[in-house]
Each structure stands twice: as C-alpha cells, then as structure tokens.
N, C-alpha and C positions, 0 to 999 in steps of 0.2 A: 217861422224858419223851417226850412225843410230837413231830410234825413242828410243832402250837402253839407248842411253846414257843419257836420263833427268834424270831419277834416280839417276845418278853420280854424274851430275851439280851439282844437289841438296845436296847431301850427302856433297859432297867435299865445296861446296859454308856453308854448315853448320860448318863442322871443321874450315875453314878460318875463321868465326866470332868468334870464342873462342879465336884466336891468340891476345895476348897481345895488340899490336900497333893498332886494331880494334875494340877493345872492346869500347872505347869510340861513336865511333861512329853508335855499334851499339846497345847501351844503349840507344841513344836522341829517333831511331824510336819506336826502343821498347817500351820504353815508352808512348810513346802517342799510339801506339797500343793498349794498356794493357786497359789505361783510356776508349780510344774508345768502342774497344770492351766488356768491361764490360758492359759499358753502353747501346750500340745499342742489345747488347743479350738482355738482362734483359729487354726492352721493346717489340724485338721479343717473347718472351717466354709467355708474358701476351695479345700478340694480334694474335700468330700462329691460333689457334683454328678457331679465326673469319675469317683469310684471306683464310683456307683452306673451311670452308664454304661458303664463298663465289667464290670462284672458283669453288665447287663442282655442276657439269649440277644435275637438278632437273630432275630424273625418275619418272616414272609412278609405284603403287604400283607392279604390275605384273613385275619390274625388280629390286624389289629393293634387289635381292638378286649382282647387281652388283656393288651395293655399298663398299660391299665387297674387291671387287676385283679392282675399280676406287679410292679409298680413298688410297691406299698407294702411288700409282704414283701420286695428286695432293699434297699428302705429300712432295715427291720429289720435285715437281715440284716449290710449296713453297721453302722450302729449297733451290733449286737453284737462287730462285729470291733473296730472301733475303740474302743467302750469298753475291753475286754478287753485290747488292746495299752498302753494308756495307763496303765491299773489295775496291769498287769502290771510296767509300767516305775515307777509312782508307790513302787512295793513295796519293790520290790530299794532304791531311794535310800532309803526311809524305813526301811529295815528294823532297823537297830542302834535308831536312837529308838522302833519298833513294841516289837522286842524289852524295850528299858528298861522304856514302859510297863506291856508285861504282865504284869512283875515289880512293878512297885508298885500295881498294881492286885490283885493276887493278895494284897500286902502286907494292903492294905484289907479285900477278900472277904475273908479269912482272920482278921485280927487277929493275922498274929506276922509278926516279920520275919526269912525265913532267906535273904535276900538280902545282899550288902555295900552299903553306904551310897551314897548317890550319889555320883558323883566325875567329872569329867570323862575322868580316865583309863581309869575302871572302863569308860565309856560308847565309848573308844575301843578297849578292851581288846575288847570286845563286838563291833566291827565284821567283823573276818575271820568270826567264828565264824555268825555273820547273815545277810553277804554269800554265804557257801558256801552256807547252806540256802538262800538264794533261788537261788542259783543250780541247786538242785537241783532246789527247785520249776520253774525253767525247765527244766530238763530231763524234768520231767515233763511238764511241760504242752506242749512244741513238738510232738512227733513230735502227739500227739494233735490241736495245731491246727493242722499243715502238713496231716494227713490229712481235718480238716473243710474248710480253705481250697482242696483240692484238689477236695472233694465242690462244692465251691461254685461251679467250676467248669464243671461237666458238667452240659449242657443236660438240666433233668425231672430230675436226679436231686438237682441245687443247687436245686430247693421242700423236697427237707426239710431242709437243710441251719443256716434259719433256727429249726427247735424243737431239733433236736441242741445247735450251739453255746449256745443258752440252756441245755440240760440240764447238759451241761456247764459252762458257764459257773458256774454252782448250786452244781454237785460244787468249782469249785475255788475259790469264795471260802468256803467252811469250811473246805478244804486250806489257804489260803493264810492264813485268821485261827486257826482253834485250834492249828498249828502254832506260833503264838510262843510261848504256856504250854508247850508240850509241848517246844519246844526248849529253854525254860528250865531241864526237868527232865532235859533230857538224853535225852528218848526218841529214840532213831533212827526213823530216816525212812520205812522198810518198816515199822517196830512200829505208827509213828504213825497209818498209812495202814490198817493193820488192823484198830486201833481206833476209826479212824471208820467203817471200813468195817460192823463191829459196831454203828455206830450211825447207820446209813445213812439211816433217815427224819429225827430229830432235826437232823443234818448237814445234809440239803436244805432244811429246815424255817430253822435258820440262815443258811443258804447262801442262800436264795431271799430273805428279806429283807434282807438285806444287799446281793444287785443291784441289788434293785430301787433301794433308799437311794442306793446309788453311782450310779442311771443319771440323775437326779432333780438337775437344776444348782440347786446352792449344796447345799442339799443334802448332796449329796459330798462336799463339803468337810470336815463334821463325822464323816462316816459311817466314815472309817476311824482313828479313836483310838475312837470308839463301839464299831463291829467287834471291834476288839483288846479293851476290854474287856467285852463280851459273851461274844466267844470266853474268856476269863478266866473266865467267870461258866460257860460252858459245861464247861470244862477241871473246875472244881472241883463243879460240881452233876452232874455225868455220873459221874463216878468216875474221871479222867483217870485218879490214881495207882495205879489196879488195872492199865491195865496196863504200870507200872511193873515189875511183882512179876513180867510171865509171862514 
C-alpha cells in the first residue's frame, strides 16, 4: 500500500461506523469526545492570545516589521501544541471504548467473531489493560514533546519547530490509532512500533489524514471512532498478523 491509501482507511473506517451493529459502540466515545472537547476548546479560545505571546521572540524596533511575517507560524505552531495536548488527553479517557470498538470493527472487516460478546463487565475488564497502553503511549510521546516544546523555545531555532511538531504529530496519530487492533492482538509495544516502522509511508499517509480530520471543528468529533476504524481496516489489509509470527 502506498502513503494513498490513508485517505481510504479513513473514508472507508467512516462508513463502517454508520453500519447498524456499530453504532453503539461508537456513540460511548463519541460521547465523551463531544463533552471533552467542548470544554478544553472553550478554555483554549479564552488563553490562545496569551500562549502565542508568549512564545512570540521579543524584536528590536528596527525589525518589527517581522512580526508580520513570525505571528502566523507561532499561530501554527500554538495550534499544533494545543491540539496535540487535547487529542492526547481525549485518548487515554476514550481508550477502553476505542479499544472495544476496534474489536467489533475487526468483527465486521473480517466476518468471524473471535472476540467475547459484549458485556459491560468484558468493557470494564478491558480498562486497566487500555489505560496502561495509553499510558505507554505517553510515555513515548513526552520525552519527545518536552524536547520540541523546549526547541520552541529558543529564539531562530523555535521556526522550525512548527514542521517538526507536525511531522511528528503524523507519526503519532498512526501510533496512537493502529495501536488498538494491535493491542487487541496482544502484540507488544516495541513489536508494534517495528511494524509500523516497516511501514513507515502507509503510516504517515494514515497518520497525516487523520490530523488533518482531527484539526477541522466538528469535524473531530466523528474522526476518532472513524480513526479507530480505519486503523482496523489498516491492521488487517497491511498484514498486522505477520508480525504476530516474528
């Protein structure tokens, strides 16, 4: 597959959530997305101003005509943090119901069912095991964005700091969505990480329409039960279970 086809995942991972047999499942994240992100916008929107002044490097009068020209990209560059922090926190809450859905999505793609039935206990039983991955994902993802928000920091060297954190940003919503198939299977987290790494264009390719979806209000809303099952669609048309085997 090439870096084409995330646009597909996505598309196609969107129709699968409208199917009937799904729909429940993908009402619970949705939900708490809705709640979430209402609320983290809405305190975004009333402290934007202050976080891009203060990221903005202090010029001398003699340049202040590049004010101009630096205030859009720490715009940006806001904007990426902040989406990213919120995405990141929307995850960890949604994650046991991400998790459920990508198992009955999979049910779907597939046509068999090697899952246990639905059950609210199954769905709570599911939580620790959920919880920890995201908490793993955090732990991948800080050191790397303490060390961009530190770039972001330092005058001339925080301009490039706003295509990094995007590139990044790329790499981890396919970490953060083909992960739940892949946790369903039980692959660990370095294996996991190997085998996207092996499929490193298709991943950005995913990855990069999926931010975009998520940065796009309302939007967002839909885009992560879509995600999850795209990522679904990604896990089983890639060959997730080969590397199951190594």
């Amino acid at each position: 597959m090439s870096t084409l086809s995330g646009p597909q995942y996505l598309s196609e991972g969107l129709k699968l959530m409208m199917r009937p047999g799904l729909r429940l499942f993908v009402l619970l994240p949705l939900s708490i997305n809705i709640l979430l992100f209402v609320g983290l916008i809405g305190f975004a929107i009333n402290q934007f101003s202050h976080w891009v002044d203060w990221l903005m490097p202090s010029l001398p009068d003699w340049l202040s005509f590049l004010q101009f020209i630096l205030w859009p990209l720490f715009v940006a560059l806001v904007l990426l943090i902040v989406f990213f922090t919120f995405t990141m926190i929307a995850n960890i809450i949604a994650a046991p119901f991400n998790g459920f859905l990508a198992e009955k999505v999979e049910v779907v793609v597939r046509g068999t069912d090697d899952f246990p039935e639905f059950s609210w206990g199954e769905l709570m039983a599911m939580v620790p095991r959920t919880i920890g991955r995201e908490l793993r994902k955090l732990g991948y993802f800080l050191p790397r964005a303490i060390a961009l928000f530190i770039l972001s920091l330092i005058p001339g060297l925080n301009l490039i700091a706003a295509p990094l954190w995007l590139i990044f940003g790329v790499w981890m919503m396919a970490v953060q969505y083909i992960d739940y198939p892949a946790d369903n299977h039980k692959l660990g987290w370095n294996e996991m990480l190997a085998w996207l790494r092996s499929k490193r264009w298709a991943c950005m390719g995913f990855g990069g329409i999926t931010y975009l979806a998520l940065l796009i209000p309302v939007v967002n809303l839909v885009a992560m039960p879509a995600a999850v099952a795209g990522a679904v669609l990604f896990w089983v048309r890639e060959g997730g279970e080969q590397a199951l085997v190594k």
